[in-house]
N, C-alpha and C positions, 0 to 999 in steps of 0.2 A: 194811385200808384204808390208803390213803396220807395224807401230812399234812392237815390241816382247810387250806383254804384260806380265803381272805377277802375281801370285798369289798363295793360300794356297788351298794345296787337306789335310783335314783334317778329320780324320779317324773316331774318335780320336786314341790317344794310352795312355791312364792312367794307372799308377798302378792300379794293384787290388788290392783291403781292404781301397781306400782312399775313404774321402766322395763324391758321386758321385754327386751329389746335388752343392757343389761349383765347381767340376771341372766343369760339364755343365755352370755353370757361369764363368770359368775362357773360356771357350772357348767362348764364348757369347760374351765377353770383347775384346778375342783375335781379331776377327771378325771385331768388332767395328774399334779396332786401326788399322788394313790391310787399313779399308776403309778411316780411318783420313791419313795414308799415301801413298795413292794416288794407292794401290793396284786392279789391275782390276776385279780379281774375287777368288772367296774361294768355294769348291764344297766340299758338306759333306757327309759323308758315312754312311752306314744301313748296322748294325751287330746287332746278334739277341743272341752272347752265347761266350763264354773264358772272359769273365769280363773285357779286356782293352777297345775294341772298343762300347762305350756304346750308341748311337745314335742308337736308334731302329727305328727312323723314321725321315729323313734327311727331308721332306716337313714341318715338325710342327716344328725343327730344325731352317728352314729358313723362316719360318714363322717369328719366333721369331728375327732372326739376320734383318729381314726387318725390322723392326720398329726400329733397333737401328742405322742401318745405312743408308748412304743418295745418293751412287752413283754406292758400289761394284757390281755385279752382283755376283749372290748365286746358285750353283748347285748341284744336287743331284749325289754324287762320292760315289758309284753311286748306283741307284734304283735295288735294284739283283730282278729284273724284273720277274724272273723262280720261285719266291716264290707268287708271287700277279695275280689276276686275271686282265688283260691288260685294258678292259675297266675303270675299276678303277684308275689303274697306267695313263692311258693319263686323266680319269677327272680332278684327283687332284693337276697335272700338269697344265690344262686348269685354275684352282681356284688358283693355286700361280702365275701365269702370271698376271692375274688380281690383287691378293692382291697388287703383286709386282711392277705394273707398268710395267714388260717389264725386269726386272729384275732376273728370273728365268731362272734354263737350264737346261736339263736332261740328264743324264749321265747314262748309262745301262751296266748291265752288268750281268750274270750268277748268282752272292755271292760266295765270298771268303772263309768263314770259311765251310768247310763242318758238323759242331758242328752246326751251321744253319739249312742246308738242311735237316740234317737227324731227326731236332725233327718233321719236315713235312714229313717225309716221300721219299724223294727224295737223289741222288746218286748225285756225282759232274757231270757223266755224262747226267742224267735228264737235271739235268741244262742247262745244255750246246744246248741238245737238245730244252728244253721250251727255252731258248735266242730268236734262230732262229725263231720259232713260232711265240712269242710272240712282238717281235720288229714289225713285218710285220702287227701285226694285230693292235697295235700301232699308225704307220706311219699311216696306211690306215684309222683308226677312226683321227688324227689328219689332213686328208687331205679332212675329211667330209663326206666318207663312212659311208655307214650300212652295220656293216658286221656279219655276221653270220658263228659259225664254231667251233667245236666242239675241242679243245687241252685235252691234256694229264691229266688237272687239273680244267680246266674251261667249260661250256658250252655258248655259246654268241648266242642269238636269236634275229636277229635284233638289233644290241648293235651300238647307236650313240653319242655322242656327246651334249648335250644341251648347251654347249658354243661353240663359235668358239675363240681362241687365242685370247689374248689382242695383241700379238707381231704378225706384220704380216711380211708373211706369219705365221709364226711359232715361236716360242720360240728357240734357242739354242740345238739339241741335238749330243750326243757324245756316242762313243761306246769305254767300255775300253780293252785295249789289253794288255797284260803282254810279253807274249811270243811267242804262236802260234801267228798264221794269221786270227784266228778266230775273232777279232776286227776287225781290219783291213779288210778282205773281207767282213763283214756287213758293214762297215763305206763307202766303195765302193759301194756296190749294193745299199744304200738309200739314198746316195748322203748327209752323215750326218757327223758330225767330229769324229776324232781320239783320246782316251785320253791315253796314253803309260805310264801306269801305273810303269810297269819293265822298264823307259827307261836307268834307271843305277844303278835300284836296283839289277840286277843280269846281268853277260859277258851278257850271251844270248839276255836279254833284250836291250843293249845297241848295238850291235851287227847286232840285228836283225832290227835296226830303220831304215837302207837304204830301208831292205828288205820288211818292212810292209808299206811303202809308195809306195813302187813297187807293194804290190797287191792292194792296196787303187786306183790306178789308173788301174789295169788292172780287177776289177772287175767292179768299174764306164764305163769302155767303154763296156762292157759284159752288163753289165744293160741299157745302153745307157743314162746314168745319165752324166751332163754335167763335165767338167773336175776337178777333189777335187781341194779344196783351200787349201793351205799350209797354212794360217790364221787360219786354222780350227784345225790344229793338234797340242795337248798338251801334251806334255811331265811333268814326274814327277820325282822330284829328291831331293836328298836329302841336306841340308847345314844347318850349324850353325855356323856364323862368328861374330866373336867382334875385335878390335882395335890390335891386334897381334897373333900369332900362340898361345902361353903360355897363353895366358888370354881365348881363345877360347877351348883349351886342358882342362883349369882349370873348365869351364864353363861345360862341359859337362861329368865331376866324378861327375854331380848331378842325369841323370838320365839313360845313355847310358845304362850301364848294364842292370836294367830293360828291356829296349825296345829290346835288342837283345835276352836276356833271352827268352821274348815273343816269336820271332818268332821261335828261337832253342829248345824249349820244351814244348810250349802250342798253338801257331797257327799252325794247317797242313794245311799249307800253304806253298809247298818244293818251287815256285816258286818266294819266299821271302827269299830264301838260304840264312842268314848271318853266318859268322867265328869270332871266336877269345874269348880268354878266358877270360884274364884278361884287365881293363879299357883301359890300351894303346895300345894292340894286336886290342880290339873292334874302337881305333881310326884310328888306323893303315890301319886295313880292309875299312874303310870307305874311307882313302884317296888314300892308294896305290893302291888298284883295282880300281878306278876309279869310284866306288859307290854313292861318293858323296864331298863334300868339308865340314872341318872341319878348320876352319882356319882363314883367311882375307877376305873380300873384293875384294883384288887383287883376289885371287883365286877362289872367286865365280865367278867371271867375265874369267878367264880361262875355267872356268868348262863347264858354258854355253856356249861359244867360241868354247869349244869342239864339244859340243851337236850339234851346229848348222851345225859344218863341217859333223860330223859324219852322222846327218841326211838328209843333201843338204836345213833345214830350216822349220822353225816349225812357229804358229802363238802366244804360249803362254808357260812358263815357272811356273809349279809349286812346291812349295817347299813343302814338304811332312811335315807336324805336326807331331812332334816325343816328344816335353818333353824332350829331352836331361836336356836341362838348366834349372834352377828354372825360373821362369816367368816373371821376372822383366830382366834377361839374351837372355831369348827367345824375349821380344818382342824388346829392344836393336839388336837383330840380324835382325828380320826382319828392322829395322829402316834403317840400316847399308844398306843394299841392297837398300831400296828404294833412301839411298842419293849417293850409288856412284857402284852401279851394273846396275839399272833397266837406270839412263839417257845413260848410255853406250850404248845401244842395244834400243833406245825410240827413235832416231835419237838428241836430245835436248843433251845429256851430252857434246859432242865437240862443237858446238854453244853457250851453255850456258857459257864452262869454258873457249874459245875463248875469248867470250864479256866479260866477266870480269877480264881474263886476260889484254886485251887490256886497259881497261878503270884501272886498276892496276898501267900500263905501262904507258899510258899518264899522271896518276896523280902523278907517281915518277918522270917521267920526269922536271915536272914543279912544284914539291914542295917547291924548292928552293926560285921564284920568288912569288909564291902566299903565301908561312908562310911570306916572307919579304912584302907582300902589308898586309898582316896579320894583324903585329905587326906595319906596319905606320898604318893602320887604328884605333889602338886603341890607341896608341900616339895620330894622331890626337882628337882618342874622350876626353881620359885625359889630353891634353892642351887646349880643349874649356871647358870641362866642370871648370880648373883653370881659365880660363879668366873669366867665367859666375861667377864665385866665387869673384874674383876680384874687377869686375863693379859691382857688388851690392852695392846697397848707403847703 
């Protein structure tokens, strides 16, 4: 496998009643600064109803974050594919590849909030059913098909393509999993990645990460799709760390309550199951079940350590956007991982802190002998420059 990469699956998750107008600019910003530090990719999310997750449309979203940055790659976490009619879902895809350079990926998925589904019309299991539909006739327009076919919501007569991908073959796509194997067996039969949305937001989810890379391979050999890439599989998880436990504790009585609130009384979302009442039970929950890391550094670097035994190795590490911290706190935490999580798991942190240790250790060794050529050398410059004082006539 190549380096672990890293990055933000950002929802969002705002309070409700603040101005939505800067938050959208504060995440704009956020985006920006992932990409100034060296962050691989940020995939953004399409919620249509509960007032937190306010990104009604993750392509005009990253539209936008393309212009401001110069290398992260931007994806759609993810397109709930079972609300849009498909040949449109792979155009608009086809038209951000291009804006983007190459820099676009699509991420699929059902929709989450069923406050969504139900102002169209549609049940969670609708969804579920249009995914399956809907991915395939996807795949098959972005492989250059004309296809024609009648779903649940759409009619398609003759429906192709007027681009071909800027990214060849194709752009990046992913399918997200929480729980079931219902991810995972599509990410298998299209020979497309994993995004493990639950990989430690709930037991089950974490639990199940051996098990969903067991059907990701035995649905790829079922389909005769060439064997998955562990490169390909993304996990999502939760952390907010600064400079010690107490400063990281402190950091997050800014917005934790909110975000757990959300999922405990306004997303029916049960597969987002969080506990606890009060600010240190809601920190508690987060580290002692293993949901996520609240804390150091050191213990992000455990965390993911964990992830990777627990799932035999993944291609990418995403930290979930949550607003815990005020913003000046959040982007410090992301900073933190980029300077002493992400070289850990890049192959670069023990070469890097080697060569500098080393070159540490040589120059303590001989600083004795080089301050003492030091201080003759400028002796010698201020006894020439007296002599030149001297012989002046």
């Amino acid at each position: 496998m190549s380096k672990l990469r890293f990055g933000t699956f950002l929802a969002p998750f705002h309070p409700a009643g603040e101005n939505p107008t800067l938050a959208l600019q504060r995440d704009l910003r956020l985006v920006q600064h992932l990409d100034d530090l060296g962050y691989d990719e940020a995939w953004i999310g399409e919620h249509h109803s509960a007032g937190s997750e306010i990104i009604a449309s993750p392509e005009i979203f990253i539209a936008a974050a393309a212009e401001r940055t110069r290398r992260i790659k931007l994806g759609t976490g993810v397109t709930s594919i079972s609300y849009h009619n498909p040949l449109w879902v792979a155009d608009r895809m086809v038209l951000l590849d291009h804006l983007t350079r190459g820099r676009s990926m699509l991420g699929v998925g059902p929709g989450s909030l069923p406050t969504d589904s139900a102002m169209i019309g549609l049940n969670p299991t609708d969804t579920r059913e249009l995914l399956d539909v809907n991915i395939d006739i996807i795949m098959r327009l972005l492989a250059g098909e004309t296809v024609t076919e009648q779903t649940a919501t759409h009619n398609l007569v003759d429906a192709r393509l007027q681009l071909r991908p800027y990214s060849e073959p194709c752009f990046d796509i992913a399918v997200a999993a929480v729980a079931s194997p219902t991810g995972p067996r599509l990410a298998g039969r299209y020979g497309v990645g994993l995004l493990s949305i639950g990989a430690t937001l709930t037991q089950d989810g974490f639990d199940a990460l051996a098990l969903h890379w067991g059907v990701v391979q035995e649905r790829a050999a079922h389909f005769h799709q060439p064997p998955p890439d562990r490169d390909k599989w993304r996990l999502v998880g939760l952390m907010h760390v600064a400079e010690t436990r107490e400063q990281a504790y402190r950091d997050v009585e800014h917005g934790i309550e909110q975000w757990f609130r959300y999922f405990q009384k306004v997303a029916a979302f049960p597969q987002m199951g969080v506990e606890g009442g009060d600010v240190r039970e809601m920190i508690d929950f987060i580290n002692d079940h293993g949901v996520g890391v609240i804390g150091t550094p050191d213990d992000a670097r455990a965390q993911v350590q964990r992830l990777q035994e627990q799932s035999g190795g993944f291609g990418a590490m995403l930290l979930l956007s949550h607003e815990w911290a005020n913003p000046e706190a959040t982007r410090r935490s992301y900073e933190l991982v980029a300077q002493h999580v992400m070289p850990h798991f890049q192959g670069s942190g023990r070469s890097h802190a080697e060569s500098t240790l080393a070159a540490k250790a040589y120059a303590t060794g001989v600083r004795d002998s080089h301050a003492d050529a030091q201080w003759s050398a400028v002796s010698h410059m201020a006894d020439k420059y007296a002599k030149e004082l001297a012989d002046k006539p």
